[in-house]
MDAnalysis code that builds the backbone (N, CA, C; Angstrom):
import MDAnalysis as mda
import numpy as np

u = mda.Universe.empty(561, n_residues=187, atom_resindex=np.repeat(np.arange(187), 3), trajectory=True)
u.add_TopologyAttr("name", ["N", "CA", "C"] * 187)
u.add_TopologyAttr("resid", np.arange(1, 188))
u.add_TopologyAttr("resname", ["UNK", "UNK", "UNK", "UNK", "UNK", "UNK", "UNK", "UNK", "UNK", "UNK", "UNK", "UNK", "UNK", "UNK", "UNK", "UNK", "UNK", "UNK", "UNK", "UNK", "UNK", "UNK", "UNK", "UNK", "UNK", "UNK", "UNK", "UNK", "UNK", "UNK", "UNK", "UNK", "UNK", "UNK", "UNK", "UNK", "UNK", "UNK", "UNK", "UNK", "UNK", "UNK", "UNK", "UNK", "UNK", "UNK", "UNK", "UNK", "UNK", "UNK", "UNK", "UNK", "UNK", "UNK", "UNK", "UNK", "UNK", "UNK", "UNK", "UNK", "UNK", "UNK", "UNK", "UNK", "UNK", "UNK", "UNK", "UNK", "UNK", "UNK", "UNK", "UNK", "UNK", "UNK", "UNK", "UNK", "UNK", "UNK", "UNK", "UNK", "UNK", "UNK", "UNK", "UNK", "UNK", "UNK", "UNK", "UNK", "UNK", "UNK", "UNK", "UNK", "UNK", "UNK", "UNK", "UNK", "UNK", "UNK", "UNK", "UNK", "UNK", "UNK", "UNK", "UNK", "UNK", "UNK", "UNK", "UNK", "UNK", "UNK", "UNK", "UNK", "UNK", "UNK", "UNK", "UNK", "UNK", "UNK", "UNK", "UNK", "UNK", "UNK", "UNK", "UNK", "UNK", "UNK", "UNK", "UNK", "UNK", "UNK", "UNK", "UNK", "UNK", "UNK", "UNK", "UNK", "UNK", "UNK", "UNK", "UNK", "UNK", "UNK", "UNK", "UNK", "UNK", "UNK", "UNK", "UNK", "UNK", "UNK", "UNK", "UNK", "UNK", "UNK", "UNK", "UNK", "UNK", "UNK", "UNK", "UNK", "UNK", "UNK", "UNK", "UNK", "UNK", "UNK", "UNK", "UNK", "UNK", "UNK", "UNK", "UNK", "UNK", "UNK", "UNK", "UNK", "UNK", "UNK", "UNK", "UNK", "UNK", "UNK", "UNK", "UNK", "UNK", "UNK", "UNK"])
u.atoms.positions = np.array([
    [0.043, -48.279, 48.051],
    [0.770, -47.866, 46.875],
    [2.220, -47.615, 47.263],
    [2.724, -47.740, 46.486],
    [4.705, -47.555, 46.578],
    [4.938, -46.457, 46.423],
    [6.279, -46.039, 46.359],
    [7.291, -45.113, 46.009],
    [7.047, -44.956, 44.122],
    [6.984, -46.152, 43.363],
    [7.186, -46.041, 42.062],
    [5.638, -45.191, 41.431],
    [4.671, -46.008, 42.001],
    [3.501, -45.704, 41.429],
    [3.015, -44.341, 41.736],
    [3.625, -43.700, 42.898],
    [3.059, -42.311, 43.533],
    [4.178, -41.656, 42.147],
    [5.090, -41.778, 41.741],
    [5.795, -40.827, 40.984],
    [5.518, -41.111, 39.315],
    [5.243, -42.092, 38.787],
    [3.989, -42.232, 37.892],
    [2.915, -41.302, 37.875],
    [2.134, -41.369, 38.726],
    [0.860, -40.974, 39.229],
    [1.460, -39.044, 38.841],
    [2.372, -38.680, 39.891],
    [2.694, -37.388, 40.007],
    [3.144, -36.774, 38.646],
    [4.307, -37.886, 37.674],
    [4.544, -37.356, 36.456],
    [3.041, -36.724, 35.459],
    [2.397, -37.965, 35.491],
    [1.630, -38.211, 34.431],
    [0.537, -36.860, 34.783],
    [0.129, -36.483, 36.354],
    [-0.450, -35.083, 36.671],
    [0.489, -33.834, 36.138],
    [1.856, -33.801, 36.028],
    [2.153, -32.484, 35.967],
    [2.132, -32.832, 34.319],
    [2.836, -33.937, 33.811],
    [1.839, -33.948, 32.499],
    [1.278, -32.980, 31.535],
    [-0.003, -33.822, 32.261],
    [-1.793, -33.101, 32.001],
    [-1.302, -31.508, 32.536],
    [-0.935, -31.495, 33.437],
    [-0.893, -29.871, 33.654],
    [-0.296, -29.039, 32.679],
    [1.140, -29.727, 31.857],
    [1.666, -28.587, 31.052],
    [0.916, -28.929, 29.775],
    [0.016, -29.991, 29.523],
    [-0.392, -29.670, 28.194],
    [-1.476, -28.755, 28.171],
    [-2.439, -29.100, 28.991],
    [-3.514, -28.359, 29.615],
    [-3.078, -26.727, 29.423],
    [-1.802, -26.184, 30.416],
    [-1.297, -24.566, 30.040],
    [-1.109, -24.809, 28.222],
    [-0.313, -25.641, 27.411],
    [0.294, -25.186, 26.218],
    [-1.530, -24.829, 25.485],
    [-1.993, -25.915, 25.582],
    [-3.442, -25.741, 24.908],
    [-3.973, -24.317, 25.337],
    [-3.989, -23.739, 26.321],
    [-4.799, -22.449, 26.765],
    [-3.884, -21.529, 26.092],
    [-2.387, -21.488, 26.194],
    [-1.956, -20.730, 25.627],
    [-1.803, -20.453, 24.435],
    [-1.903, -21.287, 23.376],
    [-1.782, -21.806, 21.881],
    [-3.226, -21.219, 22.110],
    [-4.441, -21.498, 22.182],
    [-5.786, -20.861, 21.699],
    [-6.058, -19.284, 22.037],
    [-5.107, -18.914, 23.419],
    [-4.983, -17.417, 23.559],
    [-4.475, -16.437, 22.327],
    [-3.023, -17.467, 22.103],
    [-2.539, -16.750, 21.306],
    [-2.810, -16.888, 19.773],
    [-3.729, -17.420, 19.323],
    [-4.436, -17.959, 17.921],
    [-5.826, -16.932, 18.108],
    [-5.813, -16.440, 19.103],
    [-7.465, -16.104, 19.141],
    [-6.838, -14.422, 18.750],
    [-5.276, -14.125, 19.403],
    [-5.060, -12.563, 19.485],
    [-4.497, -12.312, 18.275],
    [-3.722, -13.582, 17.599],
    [-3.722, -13.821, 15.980],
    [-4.460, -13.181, 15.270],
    [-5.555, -14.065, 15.197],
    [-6.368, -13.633, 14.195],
    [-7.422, -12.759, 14.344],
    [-7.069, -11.853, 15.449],
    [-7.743, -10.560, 15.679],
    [-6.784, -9.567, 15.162],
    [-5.159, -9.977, 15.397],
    [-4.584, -8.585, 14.774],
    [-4.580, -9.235, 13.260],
    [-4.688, -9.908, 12.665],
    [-4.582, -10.163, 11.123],
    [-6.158, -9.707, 10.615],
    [-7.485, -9.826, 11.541],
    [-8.352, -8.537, 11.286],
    [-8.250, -7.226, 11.100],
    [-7.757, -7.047, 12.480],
    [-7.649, -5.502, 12.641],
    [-6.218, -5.439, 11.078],
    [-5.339, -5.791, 11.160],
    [-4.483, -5.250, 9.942],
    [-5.440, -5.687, 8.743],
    [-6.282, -6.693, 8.409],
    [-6.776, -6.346, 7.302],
    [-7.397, -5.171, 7.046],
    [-8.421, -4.968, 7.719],
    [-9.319, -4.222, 8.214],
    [-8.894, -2.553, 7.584],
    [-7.473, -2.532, 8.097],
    [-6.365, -1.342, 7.906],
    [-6.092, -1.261, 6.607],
    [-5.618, -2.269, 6.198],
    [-4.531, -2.219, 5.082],
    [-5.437, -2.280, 3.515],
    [-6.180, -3.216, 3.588],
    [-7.083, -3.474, 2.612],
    [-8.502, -2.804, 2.384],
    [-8.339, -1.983, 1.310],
    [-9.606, -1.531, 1.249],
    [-10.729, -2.571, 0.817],
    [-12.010, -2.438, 1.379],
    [-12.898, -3.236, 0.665],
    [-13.500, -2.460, -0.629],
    [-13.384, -2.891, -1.524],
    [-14.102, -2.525, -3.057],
    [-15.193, -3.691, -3.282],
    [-16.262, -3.231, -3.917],
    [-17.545, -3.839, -4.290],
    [-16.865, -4.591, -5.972],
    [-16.173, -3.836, -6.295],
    [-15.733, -4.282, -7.854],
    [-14.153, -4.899, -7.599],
    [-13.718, -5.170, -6.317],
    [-12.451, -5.810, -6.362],
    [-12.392, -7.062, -6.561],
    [-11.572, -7.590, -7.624],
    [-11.458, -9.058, -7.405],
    [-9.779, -9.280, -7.182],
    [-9.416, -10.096, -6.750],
    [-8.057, -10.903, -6.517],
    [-7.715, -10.306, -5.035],
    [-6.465, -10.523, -5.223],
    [-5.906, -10.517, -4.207],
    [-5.150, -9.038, -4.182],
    [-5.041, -8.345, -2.797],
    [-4.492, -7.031, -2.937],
    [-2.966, -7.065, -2.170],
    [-2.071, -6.951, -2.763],
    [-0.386, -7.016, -2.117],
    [-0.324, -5.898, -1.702],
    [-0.534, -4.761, -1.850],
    [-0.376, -3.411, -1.587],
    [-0.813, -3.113, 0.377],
    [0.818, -2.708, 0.665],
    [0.299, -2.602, 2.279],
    [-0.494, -1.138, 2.412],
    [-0.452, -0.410, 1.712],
    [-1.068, 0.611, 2.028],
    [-2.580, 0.915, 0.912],
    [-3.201, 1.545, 1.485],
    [-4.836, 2.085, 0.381],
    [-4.726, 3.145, -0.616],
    [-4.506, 2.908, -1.483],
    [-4.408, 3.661, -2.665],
    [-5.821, 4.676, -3.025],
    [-5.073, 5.673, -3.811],
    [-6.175, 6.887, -4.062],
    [-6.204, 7.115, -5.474],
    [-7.214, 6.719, -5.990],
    [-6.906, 7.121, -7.301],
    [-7.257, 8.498, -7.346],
    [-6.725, 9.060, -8.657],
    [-6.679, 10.807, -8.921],
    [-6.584, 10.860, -10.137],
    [-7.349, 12.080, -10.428],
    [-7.692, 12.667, -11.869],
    [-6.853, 13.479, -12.501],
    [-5.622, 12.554, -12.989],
    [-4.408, 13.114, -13.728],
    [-4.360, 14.238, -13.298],
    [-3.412, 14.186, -11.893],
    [-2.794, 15.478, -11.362],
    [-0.995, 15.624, -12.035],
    [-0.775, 16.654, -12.655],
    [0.482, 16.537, -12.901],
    [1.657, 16.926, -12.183],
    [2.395, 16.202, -12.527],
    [3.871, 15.709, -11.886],
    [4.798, 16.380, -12.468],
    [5.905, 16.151, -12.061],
    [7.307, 16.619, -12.713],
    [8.351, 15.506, -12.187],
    [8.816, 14.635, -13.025],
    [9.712, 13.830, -12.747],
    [10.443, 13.945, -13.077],
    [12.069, 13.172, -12.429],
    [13.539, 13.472, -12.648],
    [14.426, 12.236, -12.468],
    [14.992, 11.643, -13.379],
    [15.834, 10.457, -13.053],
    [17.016, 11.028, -11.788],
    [17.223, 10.138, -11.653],
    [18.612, 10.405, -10.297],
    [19.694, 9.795, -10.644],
    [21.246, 10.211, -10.722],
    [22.329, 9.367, -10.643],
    [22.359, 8.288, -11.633],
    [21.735, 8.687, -12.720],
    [21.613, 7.889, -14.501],
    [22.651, 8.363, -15.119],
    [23.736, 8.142, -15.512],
    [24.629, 8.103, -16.997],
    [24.271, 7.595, -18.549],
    [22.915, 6.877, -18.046],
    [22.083, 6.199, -19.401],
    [22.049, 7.200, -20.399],
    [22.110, 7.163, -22.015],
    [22.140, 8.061, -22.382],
    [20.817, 7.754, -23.096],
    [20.391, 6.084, -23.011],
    [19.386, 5.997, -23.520],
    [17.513, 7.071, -23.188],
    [18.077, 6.981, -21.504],
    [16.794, 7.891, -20.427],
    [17.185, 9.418, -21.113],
    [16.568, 9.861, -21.702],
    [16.312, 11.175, -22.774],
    [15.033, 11.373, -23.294],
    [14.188, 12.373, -22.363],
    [15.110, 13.406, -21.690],
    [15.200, 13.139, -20.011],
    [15.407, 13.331, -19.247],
    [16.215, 13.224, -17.671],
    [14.553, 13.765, -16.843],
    [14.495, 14.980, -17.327],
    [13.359, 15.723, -16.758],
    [12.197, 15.787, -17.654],
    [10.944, 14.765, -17.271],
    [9.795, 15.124, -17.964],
    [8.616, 15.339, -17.382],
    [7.446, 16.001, -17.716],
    [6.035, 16.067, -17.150],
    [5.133, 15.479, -17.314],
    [4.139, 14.418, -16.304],
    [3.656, 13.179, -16.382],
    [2.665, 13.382, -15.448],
    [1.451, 12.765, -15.451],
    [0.392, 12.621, -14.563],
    [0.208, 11.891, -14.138],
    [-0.360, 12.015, -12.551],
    [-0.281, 10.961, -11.270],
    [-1.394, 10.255, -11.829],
    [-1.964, 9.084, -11.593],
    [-3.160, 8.332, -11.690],
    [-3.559, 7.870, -10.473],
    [-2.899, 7.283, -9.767],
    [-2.968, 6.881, -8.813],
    [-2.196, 6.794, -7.189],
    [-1.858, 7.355, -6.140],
    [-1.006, 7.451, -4.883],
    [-1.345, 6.509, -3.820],
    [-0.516, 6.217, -3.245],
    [-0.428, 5.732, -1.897],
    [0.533, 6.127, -0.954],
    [0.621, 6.312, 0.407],
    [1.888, 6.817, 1.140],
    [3.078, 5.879, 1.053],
    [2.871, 4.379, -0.227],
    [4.273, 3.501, -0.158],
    [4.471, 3.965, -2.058],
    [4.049, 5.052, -2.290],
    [4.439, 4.985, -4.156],
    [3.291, 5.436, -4.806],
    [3.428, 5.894, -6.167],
    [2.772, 6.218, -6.423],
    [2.971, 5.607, -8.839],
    [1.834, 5.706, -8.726],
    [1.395, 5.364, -10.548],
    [1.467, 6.826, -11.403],
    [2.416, 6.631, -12.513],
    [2.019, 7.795, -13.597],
    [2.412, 7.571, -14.314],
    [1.521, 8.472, -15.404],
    [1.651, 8.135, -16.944],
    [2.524, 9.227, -17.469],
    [3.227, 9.232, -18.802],
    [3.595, 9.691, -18.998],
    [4.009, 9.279, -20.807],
    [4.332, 10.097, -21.879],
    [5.040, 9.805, -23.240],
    [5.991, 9.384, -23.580],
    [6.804, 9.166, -22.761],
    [8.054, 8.611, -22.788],
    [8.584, 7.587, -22.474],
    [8.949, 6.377, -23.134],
    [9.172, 4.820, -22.492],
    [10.472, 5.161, -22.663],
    [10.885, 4.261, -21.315],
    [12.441, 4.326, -20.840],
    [12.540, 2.562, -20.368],
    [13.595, 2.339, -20.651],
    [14.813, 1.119, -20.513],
    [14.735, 1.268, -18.815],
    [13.624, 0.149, -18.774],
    [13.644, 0.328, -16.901],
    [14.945, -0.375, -16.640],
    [15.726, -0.380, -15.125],
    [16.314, -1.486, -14.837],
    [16.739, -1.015, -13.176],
    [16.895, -2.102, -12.738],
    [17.365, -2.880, -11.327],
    [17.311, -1.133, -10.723],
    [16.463, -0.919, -9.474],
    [17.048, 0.248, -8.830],
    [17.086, 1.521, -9.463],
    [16.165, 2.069, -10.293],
    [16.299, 2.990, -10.832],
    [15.679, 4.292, -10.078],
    [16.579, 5.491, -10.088],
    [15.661, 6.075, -8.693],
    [15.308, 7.114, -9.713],
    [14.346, 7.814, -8.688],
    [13.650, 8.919, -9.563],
    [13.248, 10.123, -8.620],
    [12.514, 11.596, -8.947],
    [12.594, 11.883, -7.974],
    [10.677, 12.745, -8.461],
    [10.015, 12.460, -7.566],
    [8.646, 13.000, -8.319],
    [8.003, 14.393, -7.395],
    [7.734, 15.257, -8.474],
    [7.194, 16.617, -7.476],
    [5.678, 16.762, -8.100],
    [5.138, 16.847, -7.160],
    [3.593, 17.253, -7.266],
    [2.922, 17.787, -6.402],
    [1.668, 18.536, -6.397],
    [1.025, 18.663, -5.311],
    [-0.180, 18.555, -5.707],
    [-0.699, 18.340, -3.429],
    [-2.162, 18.028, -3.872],
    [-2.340, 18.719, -2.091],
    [-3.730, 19.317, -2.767],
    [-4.432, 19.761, -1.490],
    [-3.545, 21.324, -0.974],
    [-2.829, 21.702, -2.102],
    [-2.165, 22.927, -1.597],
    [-0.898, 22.354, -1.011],
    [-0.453, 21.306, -0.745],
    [0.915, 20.932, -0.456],
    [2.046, 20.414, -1.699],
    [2.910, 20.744, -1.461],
    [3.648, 20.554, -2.264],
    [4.812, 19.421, -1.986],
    [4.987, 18.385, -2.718],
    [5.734, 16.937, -2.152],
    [6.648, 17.010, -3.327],
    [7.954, 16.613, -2.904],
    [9.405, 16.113, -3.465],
    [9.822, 14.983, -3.025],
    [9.107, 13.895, -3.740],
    [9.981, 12.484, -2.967],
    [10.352, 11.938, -4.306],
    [11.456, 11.119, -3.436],
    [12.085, 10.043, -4.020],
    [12.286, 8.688, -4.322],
    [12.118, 7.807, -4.851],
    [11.738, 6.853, -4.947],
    [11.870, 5.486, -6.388],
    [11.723, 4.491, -6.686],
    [12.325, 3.659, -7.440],
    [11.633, 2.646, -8.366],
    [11.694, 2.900, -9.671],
    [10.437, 2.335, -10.759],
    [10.354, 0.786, -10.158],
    [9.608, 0.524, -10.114],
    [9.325, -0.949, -9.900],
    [8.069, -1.744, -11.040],
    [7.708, -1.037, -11.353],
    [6.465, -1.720, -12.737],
    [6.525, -0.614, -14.191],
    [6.629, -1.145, -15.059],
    [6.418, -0.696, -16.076],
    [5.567, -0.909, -16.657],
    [4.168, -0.220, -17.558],
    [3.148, -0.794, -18.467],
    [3.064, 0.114, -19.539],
    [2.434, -0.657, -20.504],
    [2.364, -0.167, -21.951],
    [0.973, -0.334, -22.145],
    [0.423, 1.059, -22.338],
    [-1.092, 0.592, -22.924],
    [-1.348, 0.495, -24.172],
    [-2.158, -0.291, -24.427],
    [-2.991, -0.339, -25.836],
    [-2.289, 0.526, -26.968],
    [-3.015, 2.000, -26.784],
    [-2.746, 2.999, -27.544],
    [-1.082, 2.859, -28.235],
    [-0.609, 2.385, -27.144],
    [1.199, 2.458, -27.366],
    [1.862, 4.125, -27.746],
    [1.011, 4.575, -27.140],
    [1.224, 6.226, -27.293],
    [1.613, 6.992, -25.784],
    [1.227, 5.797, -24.836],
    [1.202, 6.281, -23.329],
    [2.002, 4.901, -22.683],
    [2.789, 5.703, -21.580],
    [3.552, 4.292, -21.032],
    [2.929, 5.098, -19.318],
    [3.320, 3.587, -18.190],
    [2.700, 4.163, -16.866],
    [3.619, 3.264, -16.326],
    [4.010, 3.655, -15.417],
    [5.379, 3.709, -14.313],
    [4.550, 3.539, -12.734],
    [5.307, 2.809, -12.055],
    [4.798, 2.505, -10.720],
    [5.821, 2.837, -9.692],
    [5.836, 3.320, -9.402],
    [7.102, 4.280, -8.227],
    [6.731, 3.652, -6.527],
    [7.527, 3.432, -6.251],
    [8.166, 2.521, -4.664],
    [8.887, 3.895, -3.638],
    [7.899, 4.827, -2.919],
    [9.125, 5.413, -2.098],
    [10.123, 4.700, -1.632],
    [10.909, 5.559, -1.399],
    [12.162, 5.229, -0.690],
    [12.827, 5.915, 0.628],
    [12.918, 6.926, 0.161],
    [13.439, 8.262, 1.608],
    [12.209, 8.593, 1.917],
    [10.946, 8.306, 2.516],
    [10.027, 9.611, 2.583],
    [9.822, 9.623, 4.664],
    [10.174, 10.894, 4.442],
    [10.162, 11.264, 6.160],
    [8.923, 11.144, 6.772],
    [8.438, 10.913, 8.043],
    [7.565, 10.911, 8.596],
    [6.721, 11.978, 8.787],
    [7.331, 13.005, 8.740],
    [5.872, 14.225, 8.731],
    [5.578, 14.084, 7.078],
    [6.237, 13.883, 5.736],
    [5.921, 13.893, 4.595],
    [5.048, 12.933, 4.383],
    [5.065, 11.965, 5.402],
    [4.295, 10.686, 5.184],
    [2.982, 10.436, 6.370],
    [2.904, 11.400, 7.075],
    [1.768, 12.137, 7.786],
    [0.646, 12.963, 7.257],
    [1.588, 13.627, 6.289],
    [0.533, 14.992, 6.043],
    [0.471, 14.450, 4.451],
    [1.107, 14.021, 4.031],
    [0.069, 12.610, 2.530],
    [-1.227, 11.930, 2.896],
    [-0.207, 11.460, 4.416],
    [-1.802, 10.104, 4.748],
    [-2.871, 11.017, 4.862],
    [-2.936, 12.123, 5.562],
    [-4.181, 12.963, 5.928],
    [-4.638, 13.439, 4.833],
    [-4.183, 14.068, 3.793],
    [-4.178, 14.446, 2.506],
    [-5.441, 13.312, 2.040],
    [-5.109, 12.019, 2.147],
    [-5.208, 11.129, 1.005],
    [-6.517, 10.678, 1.545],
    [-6.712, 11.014, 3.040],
    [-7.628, 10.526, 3.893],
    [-9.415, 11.484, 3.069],
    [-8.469, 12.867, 3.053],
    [-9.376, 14.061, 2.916],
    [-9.791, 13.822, 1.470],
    [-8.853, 13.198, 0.998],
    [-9.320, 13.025, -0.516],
    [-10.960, 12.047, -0.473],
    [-10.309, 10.637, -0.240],
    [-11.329, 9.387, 0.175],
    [-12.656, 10.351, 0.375],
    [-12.464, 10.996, 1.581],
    [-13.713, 11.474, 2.292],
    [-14.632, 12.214, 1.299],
    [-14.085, 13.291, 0.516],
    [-14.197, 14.420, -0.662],
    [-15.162, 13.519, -1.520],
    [-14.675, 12.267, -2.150],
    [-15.083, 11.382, -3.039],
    [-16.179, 10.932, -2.498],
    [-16.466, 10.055, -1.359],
    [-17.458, 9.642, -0.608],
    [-18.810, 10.303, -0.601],
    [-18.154, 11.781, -0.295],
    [-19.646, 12.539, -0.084],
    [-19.826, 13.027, -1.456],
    [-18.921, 13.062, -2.553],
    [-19.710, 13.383, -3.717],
    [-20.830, 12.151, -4.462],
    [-20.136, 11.218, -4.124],
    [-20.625, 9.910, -4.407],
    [-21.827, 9.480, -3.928],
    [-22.383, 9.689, -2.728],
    [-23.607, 10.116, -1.576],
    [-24.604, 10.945, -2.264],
    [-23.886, 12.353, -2.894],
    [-24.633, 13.119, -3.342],
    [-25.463, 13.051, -4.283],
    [-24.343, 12.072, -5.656],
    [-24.830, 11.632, -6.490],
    [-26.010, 10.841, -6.525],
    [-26.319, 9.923, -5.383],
    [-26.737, 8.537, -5.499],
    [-27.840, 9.122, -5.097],
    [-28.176, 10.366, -3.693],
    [-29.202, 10.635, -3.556],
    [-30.046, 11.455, -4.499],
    [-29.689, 12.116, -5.460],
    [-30.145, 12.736, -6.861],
    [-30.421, 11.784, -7.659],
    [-30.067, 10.466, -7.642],
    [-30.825, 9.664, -8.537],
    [-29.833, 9.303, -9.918],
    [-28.429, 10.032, -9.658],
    [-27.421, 9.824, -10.419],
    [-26.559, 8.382, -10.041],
    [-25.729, 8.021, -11.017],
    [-24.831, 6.392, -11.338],
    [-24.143, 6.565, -10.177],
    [-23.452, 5.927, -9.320],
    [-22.061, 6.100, -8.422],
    [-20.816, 5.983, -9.480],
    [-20.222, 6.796, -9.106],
    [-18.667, 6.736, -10.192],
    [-17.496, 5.714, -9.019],
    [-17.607, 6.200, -8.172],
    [-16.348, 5.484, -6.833],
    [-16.268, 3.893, -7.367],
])
């Protein structure tokens, strides 16, 4: 054999060698893929027996039995938003926002901040945060607002998650209780 054919020979081995690494590495890293897109589902998405579609929401929502609120527009000159300060019930929380209803339909628009106080579990929360959904029910007597934190600090957003955790749990075992008495599940 020659000079030409030994370096043929040698290309075409290192070759095979780097496709050989890209393939091991491409299936390493497809395999650790779609273990963290488990594990984050796993996280992020609750499983519901009655869920259908698709869930956008990065965080697990809690629903709640019209706990009331106190809300406050922020930095509005609108003269239409009247009155500024009203009292409204939570329906639903998550540590990224939270759902409430309330009597009063307002002229949503671009960035509207707000500032919502409530408590739950004996804590008391002041955050701030920015309408992002508006709905009108049926009745047309009740409007419901979907709120986007915005500023919320990390211990405020610690001692929610645990909050919200204790809630879940609360529900669970009433739900348990029910089922073993021979009562409907409500959850």
């Amino acid at each position: 054999m020659d000079y030409r054919e030994w370096t043929y020979i040698l290309i075409a081995v290192v070759f095979v060698m780097i496709l050989f690494l890209y393939f091991i590495l491409k299936r390493f890293s497809r395999t650790s893929d779609t273990e963290n897109a488990v594990v984050k589902e796993n996280r992020e998405t609750p499983k519901h027996s009655n869920f259908s579609g698709v869930e956008l929401r990065a965080n697990f929502r809690v629903n709640l039995n019209d706990v009331p609120c106190f809300v406050e527009f922020l930095d509005v000159d609108n003269e239409e938003l009247n009155p500024k300060f009203f009292n409204a019930v939570l329906k639903n929380i998550s540590v990224g926002g939270v759902k409430f209803d309330c009597d009063h339909e307002y002229p949503i628009e671009d960035d509207m901040m707000i500032k919502v106080r409530f408590s739950l579990k004996d804590s008391m929360f002041i955050l701030k945060g920015r309408i992002v959904r508006k709905e009108l029910y049926l009745d047309r007597k009740r409007f419901g607002y979907g709120v986007q934190f915005t500023s919320l600090l990390d211990e405020d957003k610690e001692l929610l998650f645990h909050i919200l955790n204790r809630i879940m749990v609360e529900k669970r075992g009433k739900t348990v209780k029910k089922s073993l008495v021979g009562e409907e599940s409500v959850v």
